[in-house]
Structure formats: C-alpha cells, structure tokens
C-alpha positions as CSV (number, residue, x, y, z in Angstrom):
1,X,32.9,-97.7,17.6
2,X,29.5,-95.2,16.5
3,X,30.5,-92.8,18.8
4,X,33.9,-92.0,19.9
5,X,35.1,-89.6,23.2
6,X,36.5,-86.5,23.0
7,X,40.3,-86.8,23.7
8,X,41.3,-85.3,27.0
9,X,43.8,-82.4,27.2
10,X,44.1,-80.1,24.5
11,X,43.7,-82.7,21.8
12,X,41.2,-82.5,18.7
13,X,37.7,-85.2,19.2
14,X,38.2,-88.5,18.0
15,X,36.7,-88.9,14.3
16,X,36.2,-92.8,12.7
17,X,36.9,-92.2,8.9
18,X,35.4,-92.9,6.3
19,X,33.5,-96.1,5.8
20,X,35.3,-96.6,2.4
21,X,38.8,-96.4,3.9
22,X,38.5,-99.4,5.9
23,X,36.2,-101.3,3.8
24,X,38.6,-101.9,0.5
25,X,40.6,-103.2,2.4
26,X,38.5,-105.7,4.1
27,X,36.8,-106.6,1.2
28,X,40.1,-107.1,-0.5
29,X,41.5,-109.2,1.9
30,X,38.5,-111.4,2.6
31,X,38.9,-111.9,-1.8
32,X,42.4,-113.0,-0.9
33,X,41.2,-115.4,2.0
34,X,38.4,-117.2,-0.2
35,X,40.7,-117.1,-3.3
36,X,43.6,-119.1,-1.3
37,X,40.9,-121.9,0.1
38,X,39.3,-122.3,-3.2
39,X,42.8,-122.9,-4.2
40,X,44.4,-125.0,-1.3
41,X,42.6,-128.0,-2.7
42,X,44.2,-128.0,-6.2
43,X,47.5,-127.7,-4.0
44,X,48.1,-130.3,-2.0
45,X,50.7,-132.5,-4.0
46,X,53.1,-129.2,-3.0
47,X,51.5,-129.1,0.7
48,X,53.1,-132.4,1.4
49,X,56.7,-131.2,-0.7
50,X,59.0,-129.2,0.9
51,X,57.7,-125.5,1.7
52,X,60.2,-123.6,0.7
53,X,59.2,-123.8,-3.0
54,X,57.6,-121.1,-5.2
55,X,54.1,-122.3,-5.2
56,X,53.9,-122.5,-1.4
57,X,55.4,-119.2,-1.0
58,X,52.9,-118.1,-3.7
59,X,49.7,-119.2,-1.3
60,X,51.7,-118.3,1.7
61,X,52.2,-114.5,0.4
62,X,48.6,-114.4,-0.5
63,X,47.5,-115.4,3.0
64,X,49.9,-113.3,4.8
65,X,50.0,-110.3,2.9
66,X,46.4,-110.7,0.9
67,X,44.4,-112.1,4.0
68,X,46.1,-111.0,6.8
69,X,48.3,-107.6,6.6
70,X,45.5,-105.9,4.4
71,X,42.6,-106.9,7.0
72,X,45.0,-105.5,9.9
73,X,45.8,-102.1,7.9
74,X,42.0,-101.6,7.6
75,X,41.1,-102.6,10.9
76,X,43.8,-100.2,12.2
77,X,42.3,-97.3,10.6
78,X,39.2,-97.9,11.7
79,X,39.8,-98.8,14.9
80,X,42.9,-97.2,16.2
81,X,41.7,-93.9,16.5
82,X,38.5,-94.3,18.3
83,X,40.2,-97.2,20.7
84,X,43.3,-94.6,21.6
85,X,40.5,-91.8,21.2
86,X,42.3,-89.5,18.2
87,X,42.2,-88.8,14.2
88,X,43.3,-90.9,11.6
89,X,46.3,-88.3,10.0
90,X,45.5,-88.7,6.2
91,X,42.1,-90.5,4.5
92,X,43.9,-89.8,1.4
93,X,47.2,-91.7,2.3
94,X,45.4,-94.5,3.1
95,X,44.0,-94.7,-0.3
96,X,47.3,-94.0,-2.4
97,X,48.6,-96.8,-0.1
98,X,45.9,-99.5,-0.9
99,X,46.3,-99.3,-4.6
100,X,50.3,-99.6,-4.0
101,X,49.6,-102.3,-1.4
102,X,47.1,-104.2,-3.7
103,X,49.9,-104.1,-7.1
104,X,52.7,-105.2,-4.9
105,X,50.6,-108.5,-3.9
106,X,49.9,-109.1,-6.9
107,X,53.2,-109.2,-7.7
108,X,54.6,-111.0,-5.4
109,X,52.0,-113.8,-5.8
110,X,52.1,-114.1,-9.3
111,X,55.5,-114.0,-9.5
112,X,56.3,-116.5,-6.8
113,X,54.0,-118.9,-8.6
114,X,55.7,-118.5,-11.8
115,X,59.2,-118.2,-10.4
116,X,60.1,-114.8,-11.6
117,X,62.4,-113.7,-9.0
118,X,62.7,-109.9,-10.4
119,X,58.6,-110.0,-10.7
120,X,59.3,-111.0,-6.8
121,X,61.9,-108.5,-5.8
122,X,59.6,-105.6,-8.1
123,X,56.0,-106.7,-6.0
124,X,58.3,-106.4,-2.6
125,X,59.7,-103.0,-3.3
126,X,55.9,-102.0,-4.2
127,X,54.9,-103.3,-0.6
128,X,57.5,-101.9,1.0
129,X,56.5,-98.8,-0.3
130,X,53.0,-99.2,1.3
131,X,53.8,-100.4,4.3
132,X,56.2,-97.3,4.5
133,X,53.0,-94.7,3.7
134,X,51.2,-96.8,6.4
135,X,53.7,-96.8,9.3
136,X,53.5,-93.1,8.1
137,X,50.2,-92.6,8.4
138,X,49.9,-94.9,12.0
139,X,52.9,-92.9,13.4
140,X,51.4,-89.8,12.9
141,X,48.1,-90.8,14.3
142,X,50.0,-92.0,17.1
143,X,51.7,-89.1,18.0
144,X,48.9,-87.3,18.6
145,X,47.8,-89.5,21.5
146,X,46.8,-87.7,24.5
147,X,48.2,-90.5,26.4
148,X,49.8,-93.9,26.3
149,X,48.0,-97.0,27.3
150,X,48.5,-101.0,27.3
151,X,46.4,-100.9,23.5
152,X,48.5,-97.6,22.0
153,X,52.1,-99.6,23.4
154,X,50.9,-103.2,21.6
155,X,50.3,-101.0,18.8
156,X,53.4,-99.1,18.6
157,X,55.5,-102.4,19.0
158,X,53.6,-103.8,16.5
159,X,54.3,-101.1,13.7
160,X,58.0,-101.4,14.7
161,X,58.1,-105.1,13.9
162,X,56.1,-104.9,10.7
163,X,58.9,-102.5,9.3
164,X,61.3,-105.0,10.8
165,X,59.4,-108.1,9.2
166,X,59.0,-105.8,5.7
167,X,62.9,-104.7,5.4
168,X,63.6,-108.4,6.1
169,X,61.5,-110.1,3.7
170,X,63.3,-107.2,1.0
171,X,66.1,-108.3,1.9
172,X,65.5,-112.1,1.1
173,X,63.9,-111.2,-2.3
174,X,67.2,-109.9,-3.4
175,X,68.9,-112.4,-2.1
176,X,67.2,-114.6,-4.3
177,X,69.0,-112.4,-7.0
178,X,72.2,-111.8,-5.6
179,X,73.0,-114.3,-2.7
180,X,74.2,-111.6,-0.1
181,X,72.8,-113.7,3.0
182,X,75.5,-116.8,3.1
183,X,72.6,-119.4,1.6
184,X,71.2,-119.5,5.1
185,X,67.5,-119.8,3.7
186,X,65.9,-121.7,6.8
187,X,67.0,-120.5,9.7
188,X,66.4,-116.7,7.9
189,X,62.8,-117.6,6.8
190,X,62.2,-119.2,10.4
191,X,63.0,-115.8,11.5
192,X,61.2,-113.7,9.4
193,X,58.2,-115.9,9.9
194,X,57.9,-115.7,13.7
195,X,58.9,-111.7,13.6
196,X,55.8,-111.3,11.3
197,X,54.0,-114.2,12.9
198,X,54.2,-112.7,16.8
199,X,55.8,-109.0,16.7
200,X,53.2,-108.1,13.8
201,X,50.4,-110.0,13.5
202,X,49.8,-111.4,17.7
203,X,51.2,-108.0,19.1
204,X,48.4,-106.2,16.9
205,X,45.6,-108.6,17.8
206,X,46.8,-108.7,21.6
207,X,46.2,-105.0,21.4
208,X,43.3,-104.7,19.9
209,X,41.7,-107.6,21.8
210,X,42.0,-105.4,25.4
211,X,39.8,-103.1,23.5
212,X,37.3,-105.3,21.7
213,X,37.1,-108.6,23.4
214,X,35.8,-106.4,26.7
215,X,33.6,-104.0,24.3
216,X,31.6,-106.9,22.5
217,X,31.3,-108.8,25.8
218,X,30.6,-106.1,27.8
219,X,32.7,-106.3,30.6
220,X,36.4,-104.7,31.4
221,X,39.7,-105.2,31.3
222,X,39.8,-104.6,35.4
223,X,43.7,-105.0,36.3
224,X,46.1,-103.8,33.5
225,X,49.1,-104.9,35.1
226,X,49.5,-108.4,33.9
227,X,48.7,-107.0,30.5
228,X,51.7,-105.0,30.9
229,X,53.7,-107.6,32.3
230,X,52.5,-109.8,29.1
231,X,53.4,-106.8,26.5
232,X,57.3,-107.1,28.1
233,X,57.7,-110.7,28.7
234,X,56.3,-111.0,24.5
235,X,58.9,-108.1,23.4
236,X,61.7,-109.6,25.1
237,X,61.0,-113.2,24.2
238,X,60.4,-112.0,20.6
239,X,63.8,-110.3,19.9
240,X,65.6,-113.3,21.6
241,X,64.3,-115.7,19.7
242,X,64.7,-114.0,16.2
243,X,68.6,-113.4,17.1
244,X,68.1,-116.9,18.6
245,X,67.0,-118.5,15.4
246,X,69.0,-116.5,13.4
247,X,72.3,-117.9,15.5
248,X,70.6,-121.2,15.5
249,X,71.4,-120.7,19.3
250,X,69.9,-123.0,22.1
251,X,69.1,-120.1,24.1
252,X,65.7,-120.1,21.6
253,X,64.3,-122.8,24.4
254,X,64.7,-119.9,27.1
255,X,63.0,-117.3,25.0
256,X,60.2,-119.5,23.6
257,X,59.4,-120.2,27.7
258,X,59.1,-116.3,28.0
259,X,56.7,-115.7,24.9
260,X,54.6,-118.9,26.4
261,X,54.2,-117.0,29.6
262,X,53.5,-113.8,28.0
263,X,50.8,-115.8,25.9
264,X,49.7,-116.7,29.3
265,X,49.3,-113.9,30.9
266,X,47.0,-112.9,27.7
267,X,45.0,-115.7,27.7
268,X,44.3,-115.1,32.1
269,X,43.4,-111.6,31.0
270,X,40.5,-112.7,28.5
271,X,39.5,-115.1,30.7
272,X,38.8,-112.3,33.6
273,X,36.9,-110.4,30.9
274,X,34.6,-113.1,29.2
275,X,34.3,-114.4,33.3
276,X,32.8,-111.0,34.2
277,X,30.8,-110.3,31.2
278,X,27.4,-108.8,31.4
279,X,26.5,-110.3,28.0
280,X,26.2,-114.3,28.5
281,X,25.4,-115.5,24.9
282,X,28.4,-116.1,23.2
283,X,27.8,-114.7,19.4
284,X,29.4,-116.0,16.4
285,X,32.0,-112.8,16.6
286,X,32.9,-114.5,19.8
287,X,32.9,-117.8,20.0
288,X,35.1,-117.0,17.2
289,X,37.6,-115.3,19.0
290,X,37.3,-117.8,22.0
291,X,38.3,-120.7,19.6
292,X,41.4,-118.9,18.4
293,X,42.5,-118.5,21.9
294,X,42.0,-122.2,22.6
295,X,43.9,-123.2,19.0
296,X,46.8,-120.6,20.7
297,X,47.0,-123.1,23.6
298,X,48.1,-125.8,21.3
299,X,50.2,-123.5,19.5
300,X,52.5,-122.8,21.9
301,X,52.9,-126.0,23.2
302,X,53.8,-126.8,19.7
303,X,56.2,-124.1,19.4
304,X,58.2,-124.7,22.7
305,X,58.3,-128.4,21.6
306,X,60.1,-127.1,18.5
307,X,62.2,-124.9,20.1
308,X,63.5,-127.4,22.4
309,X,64.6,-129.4,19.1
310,X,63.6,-132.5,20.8
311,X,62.0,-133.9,18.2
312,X,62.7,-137.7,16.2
313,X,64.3,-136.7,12.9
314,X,64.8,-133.8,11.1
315,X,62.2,-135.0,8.5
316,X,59.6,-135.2,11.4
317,X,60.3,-131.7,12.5
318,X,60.1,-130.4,8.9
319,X,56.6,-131.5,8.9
320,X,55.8,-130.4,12.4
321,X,57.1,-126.8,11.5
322,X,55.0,-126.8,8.5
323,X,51.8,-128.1,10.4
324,X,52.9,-125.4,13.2
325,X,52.7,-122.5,10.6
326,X,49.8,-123.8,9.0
327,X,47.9,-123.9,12.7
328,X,49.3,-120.5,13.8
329,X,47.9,-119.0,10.2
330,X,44.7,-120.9,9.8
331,X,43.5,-121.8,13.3
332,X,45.3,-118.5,15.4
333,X,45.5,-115.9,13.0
334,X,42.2,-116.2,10.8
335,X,39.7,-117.9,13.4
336,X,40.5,-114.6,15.3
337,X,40.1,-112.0,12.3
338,X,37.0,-114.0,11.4
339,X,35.6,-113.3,14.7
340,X,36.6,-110.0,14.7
341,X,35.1,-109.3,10.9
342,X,31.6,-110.8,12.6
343,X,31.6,-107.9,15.3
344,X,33.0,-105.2,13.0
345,X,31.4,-105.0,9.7
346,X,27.7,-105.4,10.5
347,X,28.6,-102.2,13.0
348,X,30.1,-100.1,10.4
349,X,27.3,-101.2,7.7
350,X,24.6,-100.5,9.9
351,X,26.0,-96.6,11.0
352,X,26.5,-95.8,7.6
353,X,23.1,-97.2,6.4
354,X,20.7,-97.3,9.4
355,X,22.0,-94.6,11.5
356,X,20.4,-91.2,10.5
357,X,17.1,-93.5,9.6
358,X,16.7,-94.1,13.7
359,X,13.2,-92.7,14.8
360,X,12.2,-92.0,11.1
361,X,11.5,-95.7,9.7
362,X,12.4,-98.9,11.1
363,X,15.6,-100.3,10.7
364,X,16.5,-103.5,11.3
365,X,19.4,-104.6,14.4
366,X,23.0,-104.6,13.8
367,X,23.7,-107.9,14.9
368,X,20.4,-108.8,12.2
369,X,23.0,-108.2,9.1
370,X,25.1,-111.4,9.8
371,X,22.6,-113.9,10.8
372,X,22.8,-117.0,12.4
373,X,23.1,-120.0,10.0
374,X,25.5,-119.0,7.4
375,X,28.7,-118.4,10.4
376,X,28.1,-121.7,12.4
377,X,28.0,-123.7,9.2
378,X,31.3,-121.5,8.2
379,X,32.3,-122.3,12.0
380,X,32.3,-125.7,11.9
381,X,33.2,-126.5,8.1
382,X,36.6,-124.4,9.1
383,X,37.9,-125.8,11.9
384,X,36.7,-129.5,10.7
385,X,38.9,-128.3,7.7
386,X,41.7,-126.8,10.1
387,X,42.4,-130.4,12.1
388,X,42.4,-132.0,8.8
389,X,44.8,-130.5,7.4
390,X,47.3,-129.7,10.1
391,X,47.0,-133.2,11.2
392,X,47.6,-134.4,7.2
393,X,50.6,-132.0,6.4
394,X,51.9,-133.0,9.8
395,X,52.0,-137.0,9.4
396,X,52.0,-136.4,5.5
397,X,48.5,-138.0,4.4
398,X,47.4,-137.0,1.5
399,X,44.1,-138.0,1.4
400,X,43.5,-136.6,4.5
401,X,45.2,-133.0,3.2
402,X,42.7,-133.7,0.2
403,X,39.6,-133.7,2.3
404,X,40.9,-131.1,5.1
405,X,41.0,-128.6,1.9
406,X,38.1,-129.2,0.3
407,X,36.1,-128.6,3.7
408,X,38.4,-125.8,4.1
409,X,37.1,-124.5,0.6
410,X,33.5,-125.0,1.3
411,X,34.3,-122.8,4.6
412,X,35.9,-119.8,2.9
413,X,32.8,-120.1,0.4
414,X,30.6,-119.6,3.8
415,X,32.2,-117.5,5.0
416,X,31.8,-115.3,1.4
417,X,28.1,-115.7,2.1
418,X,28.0,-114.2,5.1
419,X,30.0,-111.2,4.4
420,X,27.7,-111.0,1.2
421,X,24.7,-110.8,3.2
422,X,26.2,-107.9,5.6
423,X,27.3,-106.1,2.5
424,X,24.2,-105.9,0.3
425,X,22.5,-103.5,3.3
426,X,25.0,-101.2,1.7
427,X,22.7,-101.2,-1.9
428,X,19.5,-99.8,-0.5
429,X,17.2,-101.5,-3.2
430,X,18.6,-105.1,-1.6
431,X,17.6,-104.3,1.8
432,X,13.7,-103.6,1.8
433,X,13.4,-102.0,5.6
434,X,11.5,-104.1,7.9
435,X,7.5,-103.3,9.0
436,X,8.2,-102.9,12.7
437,X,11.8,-100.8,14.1
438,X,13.9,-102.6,15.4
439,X,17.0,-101.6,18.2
440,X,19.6,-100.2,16.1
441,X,23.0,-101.5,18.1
C-alpha cells in the first residue's frame, strides 16, 4: 500500500492520498465502535424487547453507520486506488463529506434514542447527502480504471447497493412521518437489513479481501474464476431475496441456497490463499480475519435456516433473527474490520512517520506499532463477549446478555488501547526512536 504501480495504458500513476483523509474517518468510526460496547451493557433490558424500538435502532444506527459505513468510506479511499491502481478524484470531497456524514449520525442516533422522528428523517437526508458526494467521488475514481477486475466489479456492485440500501432506509424515515409504505415495517426492515448487510457491507469486504487477505499473507489469489462465479451467484441471490422478502415469497429458500454457495465459493478462495502462503505465522490482523470467516460459516447456516421458515414459533424466530443480526454485525462484520484495522493503520502510521527517516536514524518495524498483548486480550474478551450474547439474545437470558456485554465492553476498551498505541507514533515527542534500526515494513 507504500508504493503503488503505475496504471497501464494511458492512465495517470496511482497516488494513496492523504493520510488525513482516511484517518477521520477511522478514527471516527472506531469512537463509534467503543462508544456502542461501552453502552451495550446499560442496554440490555431493550436487547431482550422487541428490536424494532427506538433505542435499538439508536445502537443499531450507531454500529452500522458510526462503526461500519464510516470505516468502509475511509478504507475505500485509501485503498481503492492503489488496489485498482488509479487516483482518488477529489481529497477535498472527501472532507466536505465527512463532516456531512458525521452530523447526519449524529442525528439519526440521537434522535432515534429520543424518538424524534423529524430529528430522524433530518439526520437521514444529511446522510444521504454524504453518501451521494461519496458514490460521487468512488464513481469517478472508478471511471478512470484502466481496466476491470474481480476487486473493481465487487466494488462497483457494492456502491450500487449502498445507494440502494441509503434511498431505502429515506424512504422508511418518512414513512415513519407519513405512512406511505402499507405499515409493512418487518418484512421492509428485513429487506433493508440484508441489502445493506450483503450488497454493501460483504460485497465490499469480499472485494477488498482478494486484495488484502493475499497481500498480508503473501501468497495469490491463483484462479479468479470461482471468484467470479461467487460475485454472480452473490448478485443474483441478493436481488432475489430482497424482492423475496419484500413479497414475503418462499422462493427466499432458493435464493438464500445461491448466496450460501457464493459464500462458498469465497470462503474456498481464502482458503487457496492462506493454504499457499509464504508467511506462516498468523498475526493478529489475520487471525482476525480468519475468525470472521469461520463466524460466516455459522452465519449462513443460520440464515438458510431462517429462510426456510422452519422454525418452532414465531416468537423463537424473532429471537433467532435478532441473534442472526447481532452475529452477522458483531462476529462477521467487525471481527473482519478489526483485522483489517490491525494490518492497515500501523502501515499508514509508519509511511507517514518512519518512511523518509529510513537509512538516517533507526526506526522501529511496522508490525512493532500494534504489539502483541493488547489485540489477543481484545481477541479473546470479544468473541467470549460475542457467544455470550448471541447465545443470550437468542434463548432470552438476561444474565447471560449482562455478562456477554460487559466482556464485550472490556473488548472495545482493548481494542481502544491498541489503536491508541499505533496512533501516538503520529506525536513524535511520544515515540522516542529506538537505539538500533529496525526493518521498516
């Protein structure tokens, strides 16, 4: 990620941006993460109520949008240009859209915890707006791709479902006002959950993983085909089972099956790649994004079990929706960004601090900015925390909710510790050089 390729053809070199650009908005969204764990455990009298109430949606919002959707906008800048090997179209767009982005949150959150629906409909229209610059600013940057492989397609699919997943989730914050939607509230929030959920959030970390997963490993992504298999079997499956679940249609069994196998063909892939790796100590960064892929495992399994509506009362499959959603956004979606955060940040800290001091002083390793301790104890506290709670929400024990959260919360406070400890390099008084150089990547 240092060093990026000149583009083939005609097209202008490959140029990371700034380090700022990404970095509010990872350090905005790992805020978000810690503040909604430091927070689950205060919450879990409405975890075991029905969630589709304000204060869930309030910690939902905050994970989804706080957490998730700003550490994938600022991953995307920083990494989709020097992965599909072109220029970021406009630093300055990404800023104007942070501070938009960051005020419609806020918003929303606030206002779904209080029960404001205008505050909520407001916050939407302000996120909207900053997902609009940023498919803006993405499409742009894509068009300028010399060419068009299995990362730059997961990518594009993925931008056209976020505006999807954002018009939508407009949409139900005025219905909220104005009741336009027929009062069909689960079967649309069902919807809207996976089209985020998959299209957004799994196409986007699909994609980036045939780029990452083989670059911190080092080894290759040797046959592409079954990733392009996987990237149409996942489309298709996708937009049958929104319509499907929209309908309320038991055709969503059939396209369930096809996103399973498309989650299996991932899954072969990354197994080729960590089987053929040249590097065979696992770091935190991947172990990481191994256990994510394992937790996807049981995910699907859970989901076809949903979709095939076998399941003993309606009750019971309330709960085991919840604990599905709470899995796919805890153990799936935020294991993997975790791991991701472990292999990204020290890089980008380190060029920007240690880079021009190579050969003049010593400087210490990249992978020397994390540590050891502080991620296994954040590691193991998390996904403790994770069964927990799943499990509790699931089977609707509180006292085990109570303790899953609390470990959860002691997690996100590790894991705040050891994104500290990369970020202080950045303060040059913190970070006394050490006495003999080090490698720098």
């Amino acid at each position: 990620m240092v060093g990026s390729k000149p583009a083939s053809g005609n097209s202008a070199p490959a140029r990371q941006p700034s380090l700022w650009v990404p970095l509010r908005y990872f350090v905005t969204a790992q805020a978000a993460f810690v503040t909604a764990l430091l927070w689950a455990p205060w919450q879990v009298d409405n975890l075991l109520d029905f969630y589709y109430q304000g204060n869930g949606l309030a910690f939902t919002h905050l994970l989804t949008l706080g957490w998730i959707t700003m550490t994938v906008m600022g991953a995307s800048f920083q990494l989709v240009p020097v992965a599909l090997e072109t220029t970021l179209w406009s630093e300055r767009l990404a800023g104007w859209q942070y501070w938009i982005m960051l005020l419609g949150v806020a918003l929303m959150v606030s206002h779904f915890w209080i029960g404001h629906h205008h505050g909520v409909a407001i916050g939407a229209g302000l996120v909207l707006i900053a997902i609009t610059l940023f498919l803006i600013n993405m499409g742009r940057t894509l068009w300028q791709l010399p060419r068009w492989d299995i990362i730059g397609r997961h990518v594009a699919a993925a931008l056209v479902y976020l505006a999807s997943t954002v018009v939508m989730g407009n949409l139900m914050a005025l219905d909220k006002m104005f009741d336009f939607l027929g009062g069909q509230v689960l079967r649309t929030i069902h919807a809207h959950a996976h089209l985020a959920g998959i299209g957004w959030v799994t196409m986007m970390i699909f994609g980036a993983s045939y780029k990452l997963i083989p670059m911190f490993s080092l080894s290759e992504l040797r046959n592409e085909r079954p990733a392009y298999w996987e990237f149409w079997l996942l489309n298709v499956g996708l937009v049958g089972l929104y319509l499907t679940l929209l309908m309320e249609s038991v055709w969503a069994t059939l396209f369930a099956i096809l996103i399973a196998a498309a989650v299996g063909l991932f899954l072969w892939n990354m197994r080729e790649v960590l089987r053929t790796r040249r590097r065979p100590r696992l770091d935190w960064g991947l172990r990481h994004s191994l256990s994510a892929m394992i937790t996807l495992i049981f995910l699907t399994i859970l989901g076809l079990w949903l979709a095939t509506g076998w399941v003993l009362s309606d009750e019971f499959a309330a709960r085991l929706a919840f604990g599905y959603g709470a899995l796919a956004l805890l153990g799936w979606i935020s294991v993997t960004i975790i791991g991701m955060m472990y292999k990204i940040i020290p890089f980008l800290v380190w060029h920007h601090r240690y880079s021009d001091l190579v050969g003049l002083r010593p400087v210490p390793a990249a992978t020397q900015l994390l540590g050891e301790s502080t991620p296994r104890l954040e590691f193991w506290l998390l996904h403790a925390g994770i069964a927990m709670t799943v499990v509790g929400v699931i089977f609707t024990c509180g006292p085990l909710v109570q303790v899953g959260t609390l470990v959860l919360a002691a997690a996100g406070l590790a894991f705040a510790v050891a994104v500290c400890r990369i970020y202080r390099h950045l303060v040059p008084r913190l970070t006394p050089l050490p006495e003999a150089q080090t490698a720098g990547a």
